[in-house]
C-alpha positions as CSV (number, residue, x, y, z in Angstrom):
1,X,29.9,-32.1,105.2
2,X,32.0,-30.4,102.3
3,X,35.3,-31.8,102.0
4,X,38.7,-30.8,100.1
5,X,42.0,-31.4,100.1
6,X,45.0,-28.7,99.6
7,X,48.0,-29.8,97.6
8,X,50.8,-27.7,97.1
9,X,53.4,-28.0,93.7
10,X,56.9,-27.5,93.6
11,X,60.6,-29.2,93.9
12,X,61.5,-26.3,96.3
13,X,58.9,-27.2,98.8
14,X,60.0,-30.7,99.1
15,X,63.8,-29.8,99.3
16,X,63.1,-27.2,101.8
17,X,64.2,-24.2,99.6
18,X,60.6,-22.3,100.5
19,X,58.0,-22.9,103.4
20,X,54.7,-24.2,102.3
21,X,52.4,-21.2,104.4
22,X,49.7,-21.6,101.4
23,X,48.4,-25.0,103.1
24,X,47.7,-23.3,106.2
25,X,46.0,-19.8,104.4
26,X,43.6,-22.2,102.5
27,X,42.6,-24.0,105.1
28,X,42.3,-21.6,107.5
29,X,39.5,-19.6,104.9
30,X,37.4,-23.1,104.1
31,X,37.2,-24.0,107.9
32,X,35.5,-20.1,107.9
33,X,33.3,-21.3,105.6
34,X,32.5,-24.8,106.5
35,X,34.2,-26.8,104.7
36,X,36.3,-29.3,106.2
37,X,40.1,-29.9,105.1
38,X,41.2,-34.1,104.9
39,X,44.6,-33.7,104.1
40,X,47.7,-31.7,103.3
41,X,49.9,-32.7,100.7
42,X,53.4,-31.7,98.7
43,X,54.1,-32.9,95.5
44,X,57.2,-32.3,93.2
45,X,57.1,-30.8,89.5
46,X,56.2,-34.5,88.2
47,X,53.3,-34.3,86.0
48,X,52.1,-38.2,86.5
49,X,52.8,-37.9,90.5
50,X,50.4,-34.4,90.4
51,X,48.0,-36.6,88.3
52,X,48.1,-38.7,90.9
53,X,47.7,-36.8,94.3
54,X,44.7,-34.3,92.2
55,X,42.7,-37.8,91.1
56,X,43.2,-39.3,94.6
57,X,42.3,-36.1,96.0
58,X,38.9,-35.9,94.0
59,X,37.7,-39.3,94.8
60,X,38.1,-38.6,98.4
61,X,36.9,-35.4,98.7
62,X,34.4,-32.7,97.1
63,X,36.8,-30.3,96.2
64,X,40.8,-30.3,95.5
65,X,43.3,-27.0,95.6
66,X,45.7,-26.6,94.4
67,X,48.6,-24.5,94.2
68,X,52.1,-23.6,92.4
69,X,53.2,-24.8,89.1
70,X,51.3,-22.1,87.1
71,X,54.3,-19.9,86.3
72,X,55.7,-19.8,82.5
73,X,58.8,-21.6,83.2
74,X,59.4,-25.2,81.7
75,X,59.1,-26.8,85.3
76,X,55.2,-25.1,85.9
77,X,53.1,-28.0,84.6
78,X,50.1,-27.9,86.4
79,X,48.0,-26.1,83.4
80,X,48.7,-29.3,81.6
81,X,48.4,-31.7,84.2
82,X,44.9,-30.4,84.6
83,X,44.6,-30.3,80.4
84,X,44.9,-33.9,80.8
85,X,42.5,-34.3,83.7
86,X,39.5,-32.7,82.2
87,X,39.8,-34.0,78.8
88,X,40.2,-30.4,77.1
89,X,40.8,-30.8,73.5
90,X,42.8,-27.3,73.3
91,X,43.4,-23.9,75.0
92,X,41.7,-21.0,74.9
93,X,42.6,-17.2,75.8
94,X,41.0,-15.6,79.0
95,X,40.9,-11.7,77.7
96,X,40.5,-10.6,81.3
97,X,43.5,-12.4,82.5
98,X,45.3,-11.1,79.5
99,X,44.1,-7.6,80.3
100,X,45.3,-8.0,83.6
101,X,48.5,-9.2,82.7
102,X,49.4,-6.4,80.3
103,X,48.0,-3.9,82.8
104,X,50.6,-5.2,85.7
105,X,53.5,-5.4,83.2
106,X,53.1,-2.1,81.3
107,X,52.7,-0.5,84.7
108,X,56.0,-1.7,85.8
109,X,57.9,-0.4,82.6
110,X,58.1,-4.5,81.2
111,X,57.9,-5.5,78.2
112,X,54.6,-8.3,77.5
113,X,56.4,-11.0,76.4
114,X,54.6,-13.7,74.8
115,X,55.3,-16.7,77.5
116,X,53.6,-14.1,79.6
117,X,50.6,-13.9,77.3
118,X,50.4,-17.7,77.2
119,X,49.8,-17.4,80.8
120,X,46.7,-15.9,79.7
121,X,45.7,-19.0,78.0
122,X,43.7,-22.1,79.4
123,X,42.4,-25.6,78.9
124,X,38.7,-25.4,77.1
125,X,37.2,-27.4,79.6
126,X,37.8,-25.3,82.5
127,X,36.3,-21.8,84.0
128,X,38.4,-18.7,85.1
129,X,38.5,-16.4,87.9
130,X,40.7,-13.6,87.2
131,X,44.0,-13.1,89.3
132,X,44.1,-9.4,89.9
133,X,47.9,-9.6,91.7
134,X,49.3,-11.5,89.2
135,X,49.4,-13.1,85.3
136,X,48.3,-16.6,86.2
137,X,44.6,-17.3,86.4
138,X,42.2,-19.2,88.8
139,X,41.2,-22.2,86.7
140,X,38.3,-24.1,88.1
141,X,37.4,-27.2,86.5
142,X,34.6,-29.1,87.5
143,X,33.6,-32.8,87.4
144,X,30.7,-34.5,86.6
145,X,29.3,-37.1,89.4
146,X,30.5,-40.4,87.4
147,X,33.4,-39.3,87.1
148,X,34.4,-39.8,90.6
149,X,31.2,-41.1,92.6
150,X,30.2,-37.3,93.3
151,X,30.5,-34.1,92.2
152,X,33.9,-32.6,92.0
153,X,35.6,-29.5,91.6
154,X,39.6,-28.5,91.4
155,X,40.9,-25.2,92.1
156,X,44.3,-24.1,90.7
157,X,45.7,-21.3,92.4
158,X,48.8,-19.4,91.5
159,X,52.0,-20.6,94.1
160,X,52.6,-17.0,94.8
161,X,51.1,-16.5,98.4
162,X,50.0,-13.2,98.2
163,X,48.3,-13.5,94.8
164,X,46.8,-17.4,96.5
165,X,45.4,-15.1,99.4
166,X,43.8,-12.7,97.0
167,X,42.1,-15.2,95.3
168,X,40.2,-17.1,98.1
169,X,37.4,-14.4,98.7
170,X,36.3,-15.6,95.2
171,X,37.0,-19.0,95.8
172,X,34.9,-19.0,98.8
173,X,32.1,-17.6,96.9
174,X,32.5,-20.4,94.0
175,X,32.2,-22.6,96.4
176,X,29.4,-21.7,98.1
177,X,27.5,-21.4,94.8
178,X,28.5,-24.6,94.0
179,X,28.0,-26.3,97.4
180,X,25.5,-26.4,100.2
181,X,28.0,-26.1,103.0
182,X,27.8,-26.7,107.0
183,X,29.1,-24.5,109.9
184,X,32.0,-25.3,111.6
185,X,32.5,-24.0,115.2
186,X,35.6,-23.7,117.3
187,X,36.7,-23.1,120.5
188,X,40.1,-22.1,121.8
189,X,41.6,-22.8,125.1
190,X,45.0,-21.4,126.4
191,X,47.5,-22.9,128.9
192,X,50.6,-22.9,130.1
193,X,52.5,-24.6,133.2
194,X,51.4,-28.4,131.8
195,X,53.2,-30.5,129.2
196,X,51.0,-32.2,126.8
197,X,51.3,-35.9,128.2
198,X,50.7,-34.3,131.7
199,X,47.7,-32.3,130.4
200,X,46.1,-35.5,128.6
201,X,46.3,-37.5,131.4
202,X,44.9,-34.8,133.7
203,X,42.1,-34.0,131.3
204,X,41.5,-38.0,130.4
205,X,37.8,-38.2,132.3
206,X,36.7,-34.6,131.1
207,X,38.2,-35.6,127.4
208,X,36.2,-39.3,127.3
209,X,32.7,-37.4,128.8
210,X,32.7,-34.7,126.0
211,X,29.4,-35.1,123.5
212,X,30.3,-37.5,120.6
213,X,29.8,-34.5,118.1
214,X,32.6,-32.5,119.5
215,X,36.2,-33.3,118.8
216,X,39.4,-32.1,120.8
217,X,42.8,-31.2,119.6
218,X,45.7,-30.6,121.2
219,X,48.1,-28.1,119.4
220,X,51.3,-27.5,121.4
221,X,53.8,-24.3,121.3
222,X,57.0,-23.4,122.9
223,X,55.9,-19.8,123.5
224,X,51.9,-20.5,123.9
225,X,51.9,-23.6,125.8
226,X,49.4,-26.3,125.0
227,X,46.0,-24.9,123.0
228,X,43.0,-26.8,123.4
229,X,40.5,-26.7,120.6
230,X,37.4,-27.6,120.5
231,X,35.5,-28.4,117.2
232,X,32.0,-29.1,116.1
233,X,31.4,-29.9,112.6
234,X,28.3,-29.5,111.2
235,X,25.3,-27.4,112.1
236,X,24.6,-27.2,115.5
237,X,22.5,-24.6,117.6
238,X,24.1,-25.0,120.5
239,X,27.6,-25.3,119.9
240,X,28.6,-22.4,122.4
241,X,26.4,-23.9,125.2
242,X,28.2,-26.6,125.2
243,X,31.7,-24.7,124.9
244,X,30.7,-22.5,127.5
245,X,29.7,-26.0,130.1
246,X,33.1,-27.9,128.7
247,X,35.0,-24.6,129.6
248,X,33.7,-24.0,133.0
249,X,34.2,-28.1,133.7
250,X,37.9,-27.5,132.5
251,X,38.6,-24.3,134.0
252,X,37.8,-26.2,137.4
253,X,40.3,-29.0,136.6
254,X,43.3,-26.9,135.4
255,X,42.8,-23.9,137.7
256,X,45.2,-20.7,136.9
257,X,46.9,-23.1,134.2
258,X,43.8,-21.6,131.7
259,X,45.2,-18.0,130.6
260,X,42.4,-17.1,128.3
261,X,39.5,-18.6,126.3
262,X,40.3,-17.1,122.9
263,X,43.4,-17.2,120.5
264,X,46.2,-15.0,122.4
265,X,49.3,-15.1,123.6
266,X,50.9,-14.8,127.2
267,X,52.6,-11.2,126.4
268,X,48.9,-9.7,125.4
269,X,47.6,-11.7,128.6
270,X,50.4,-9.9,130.9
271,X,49.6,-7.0,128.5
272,X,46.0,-6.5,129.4
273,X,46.2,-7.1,133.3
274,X,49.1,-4.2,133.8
275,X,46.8,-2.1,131.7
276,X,44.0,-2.8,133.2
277,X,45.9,-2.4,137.1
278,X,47.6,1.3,135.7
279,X,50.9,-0.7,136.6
280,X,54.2,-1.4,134.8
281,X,57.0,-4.0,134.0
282,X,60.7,-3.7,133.4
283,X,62.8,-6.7,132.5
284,X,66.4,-7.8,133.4
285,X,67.2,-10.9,131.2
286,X,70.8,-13.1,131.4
287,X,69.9,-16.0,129.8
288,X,67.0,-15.1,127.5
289,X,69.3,-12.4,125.6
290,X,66.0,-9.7,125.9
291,X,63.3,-12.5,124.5
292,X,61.2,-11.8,127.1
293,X,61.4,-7.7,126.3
294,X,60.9,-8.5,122.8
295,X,57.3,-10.7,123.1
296,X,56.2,-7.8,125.5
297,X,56.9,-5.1,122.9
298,X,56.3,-7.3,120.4
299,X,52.0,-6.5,121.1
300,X,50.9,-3.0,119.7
301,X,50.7,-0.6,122.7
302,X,53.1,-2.1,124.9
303,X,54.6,1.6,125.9
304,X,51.8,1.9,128.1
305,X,52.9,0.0,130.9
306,X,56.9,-1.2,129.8
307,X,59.5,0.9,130.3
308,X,62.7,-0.9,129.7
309,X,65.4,-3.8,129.6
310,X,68.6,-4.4,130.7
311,X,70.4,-7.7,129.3
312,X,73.0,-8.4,131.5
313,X,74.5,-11.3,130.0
314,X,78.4,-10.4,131.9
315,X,78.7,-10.6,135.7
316,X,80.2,-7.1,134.8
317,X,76.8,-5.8,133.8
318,X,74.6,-7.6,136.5
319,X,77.4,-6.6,139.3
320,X,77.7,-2.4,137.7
321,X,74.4,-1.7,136.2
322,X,71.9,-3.9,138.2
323,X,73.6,-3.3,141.7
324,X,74.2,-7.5,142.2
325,X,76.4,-7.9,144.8
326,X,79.5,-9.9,143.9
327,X,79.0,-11.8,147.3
328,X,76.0,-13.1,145.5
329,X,77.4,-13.9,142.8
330,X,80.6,-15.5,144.2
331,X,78.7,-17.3,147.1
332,X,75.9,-18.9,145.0
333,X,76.6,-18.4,141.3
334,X,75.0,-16.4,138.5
335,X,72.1,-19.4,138.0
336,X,70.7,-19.1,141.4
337,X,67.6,-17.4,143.2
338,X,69.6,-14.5,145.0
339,X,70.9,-13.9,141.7
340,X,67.8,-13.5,140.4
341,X,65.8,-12.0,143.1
342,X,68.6,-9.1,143.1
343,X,68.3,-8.7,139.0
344,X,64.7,-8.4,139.4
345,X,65.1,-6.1,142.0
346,X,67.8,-3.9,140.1
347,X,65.6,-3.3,137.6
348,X,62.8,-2.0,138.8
349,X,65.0,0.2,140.7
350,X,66.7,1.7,137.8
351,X,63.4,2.4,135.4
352,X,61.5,3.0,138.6
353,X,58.6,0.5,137.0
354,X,55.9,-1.3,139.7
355,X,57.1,-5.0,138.4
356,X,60.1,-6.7,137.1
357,X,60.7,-10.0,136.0
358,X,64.4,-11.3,135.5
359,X,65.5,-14.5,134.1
360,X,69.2,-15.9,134.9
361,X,69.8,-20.0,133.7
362,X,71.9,-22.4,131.2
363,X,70.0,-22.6,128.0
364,X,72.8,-24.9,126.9
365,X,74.1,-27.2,125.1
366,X,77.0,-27.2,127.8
367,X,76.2,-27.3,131.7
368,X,78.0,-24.0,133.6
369,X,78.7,-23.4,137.2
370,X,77.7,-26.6,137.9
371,X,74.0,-26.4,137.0
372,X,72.3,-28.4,134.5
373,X,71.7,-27.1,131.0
374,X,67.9,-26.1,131.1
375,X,67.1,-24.9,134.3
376,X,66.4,-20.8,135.0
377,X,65.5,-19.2,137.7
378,X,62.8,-16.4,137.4
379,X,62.7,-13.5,139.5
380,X,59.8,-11.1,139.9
381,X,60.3,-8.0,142.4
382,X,57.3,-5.6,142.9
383,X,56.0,-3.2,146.2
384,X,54.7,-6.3,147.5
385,X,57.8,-7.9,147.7
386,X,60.4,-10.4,145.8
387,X,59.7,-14.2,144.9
388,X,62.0,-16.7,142.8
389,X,60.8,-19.6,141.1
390,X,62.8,-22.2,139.1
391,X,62.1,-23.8,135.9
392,X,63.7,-26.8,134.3
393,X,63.5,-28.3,130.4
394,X,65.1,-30.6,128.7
395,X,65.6,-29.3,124.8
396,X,67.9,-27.3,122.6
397,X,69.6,-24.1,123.3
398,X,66.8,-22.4,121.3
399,X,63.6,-24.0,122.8
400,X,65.0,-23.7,126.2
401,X,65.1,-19.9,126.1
402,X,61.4,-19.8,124.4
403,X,60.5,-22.1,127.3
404,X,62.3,-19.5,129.7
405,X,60.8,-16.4,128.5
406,X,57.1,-18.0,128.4
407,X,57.6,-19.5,132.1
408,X,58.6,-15.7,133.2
409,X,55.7,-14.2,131.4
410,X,53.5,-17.2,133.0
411,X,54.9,-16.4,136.4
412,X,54.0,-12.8,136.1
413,X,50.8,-13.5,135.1
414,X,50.0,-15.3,137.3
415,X,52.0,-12.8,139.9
416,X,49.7,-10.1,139.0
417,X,46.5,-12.3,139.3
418,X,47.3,-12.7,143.1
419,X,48.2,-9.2,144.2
């Protein structure tokens, strides 16, 4: 199978001054087109460390990208990094780059200065592909098979995401020119309800009885829950057979903790089923500050089935607005299940919707009337009646109330499936 490995150039990576989402892009587009990423990697502006990390990079692997460090600043030094590499005895000037360039300036009212021209200009040894979004080119440089114990090929990309996203469409197509290249199938599997040590434990006999040609990763999220993928790499005819059996076998282990078989999210899972039931949701949210509103409206059409919010972070506003009695309030606090049961029902009450869902906990970092920081209680009130369901966690203030708004989606979910 084609290999490659990504490697990303620039001090303000490694000091934390910009995230790195190029890695993720690249890789994203060669697992499309079957080829198969090794390794991630960050490098500094340090011409012999880049050195480095490329030559490692091509001795492992078929191809290398790479990215940043193309600019015409004194700290972009990846053109002659790469000068080095490919033992180019001078530069030459890409007209189509340079047309390019003088087309994006001029349009913009700038003058073309001429580091911007030398943008234009490349090592001898290497082939372009014209950056339409910006003035630094794709320089491909490829390697013969002594050099490295195979064929080789390095990609430079401009650091500028957008202009690195533009580019791969005729990356891909290099490559596949260059390269006879394998499919890579995957399967996604959501759920929610199991932590990750739980879930590996409870999937251990399924996991050790899967065909030696598939591979399983466990990826999890906060808001998501754990995501099972399944790979096969390679060319294989009946890949999604045996996704289809290892699905089925794992849907009977896990039960309801499965919400879908694709790439999704809990708020587009509760999404679909009110849709699909005519119904709608209204939310009454303490502890969560309206996160749970904002992943519902947060998927395109959700005004088809939610109607409102009401944060009622104050016993003022869950006592006045939500119609909690202060007897429930005084009597068993603000963290408690009458609490919520009585938000839930409030809500639905005042926006007239056929479920809501409150939330009412200590996300932290200090414990508060007496209850430990982490635990919420979830209410859900519909025609069929009112339930109350605690949750507890043990992280930040932040990742608690992602972990409370996904356990109240989860819960209505799986409220819904059951009516």
């Amino acid at each position: 199978m084609t290999t490659a490995s990504i490697c990303t150039i620039g001090d303000e990576i490694l000091i934390g001054q910009i995230v790195d989402t190029n890695s993720a892009m690249i890789s994203r587009e060669l697992g499309k087109a079957g080829v198969r990423v090794s390794e991630m990697l960050s490098v500094g502006d340090d011409g012999r460390e880049i050195s480095r990390v490329i030559e490692e990079g091509l001795r492992k692997n078929d191809i290398v990208i790479v990215t940043g460090g193309l600019g015409p600043t004194k700290d972009d030094i990846t053109k002659s990094v790469l000068y080095r590499l490919s033992g180019s005895t001078g530069y030459v000037t890409d007209n189509r780059q340079l047309e390019i360039i003088h087309d994006l300036l001029t349009s913009r009212g700038l003058d073309v200065l001429e580091t911007n021209r030398r943008q234009a200009e490349v090592p001898d040894r290497c082939s372009v592909i014209p950056n339409r979004l910006g003035t630094a080119p794709v320089m491909v440089m490829r390697f013969p098979e002594e050099k490295y114990g195979h064929t080789a090929t390095v990609y430079s990309l401009p650091g500028v995401p957008f202009e690195a996203a533009g580019a791969m469409k005729d990356i891909i197509s290099d490559i596949r020119s260059a390269y006879s290249l394998s499919e890579i199938h995957h399967k996604t599997i959501m759920t929610y309800g199991i932590a990750e040590s739980a879930l590996s434990e409870k999937i251990a006999g399924w996991e050790s009885a899967l065909p030696s040609y598939v591979r399983l990763a466990y990826l999890p999220d906060p808001l998501k829950g754990v995501t099972l993928r399944l790979s096969v790499y390679g060319a294989s005819d009946d890949a999604e057979t045996v996704f289809s059996t290892e699905t089925e076998k794992l849907k009977k282990i896990l039960g309801d903790a499965v919400y879908a078989e694709n790439e999704t999210t809990l708020q587009q899972v509760v999404g679909e089923l009110l849709r699909k039931k005519g119904m709608t949701i209204s939310t009454a949210e303490s502890c969560t500050g309206g996160l749970v509103a904002s992943l519902l409206t947060s998927v395109p059409g959700a005004s088809d089935y939610f109607l409102g919010s009401v944060v009622s972070y104050a016993y003022s506003v869950k006592e006045n607005v939500l119609g909690v009695s202060p007897d429930i309030i005084g009597g068993y606090g603000a963290v408690s299940p009458e609490c919520a049961a009585a938000m839930a029902d409030g809500v639905r009450r005042l926006t007239g919707s056929d479920f809501a869902v409150s939330t009412t906990g200590n996300a932290g970092p200090a414990a508060s009337e007496n209850k430990d920081v982490g635990l919420v209680w979830v209410g859900i009130s519909s025609e069929y009646g009112t339930q109350t369901m605690d949750f507890h966690f043990h992280n930040d203030r932040i990742r608690n109330r992602e972990r409370f708004a996904a356990s109240a989606l989860d819960a209505v979910r799986k409220y819904i499936l059951y009516q």
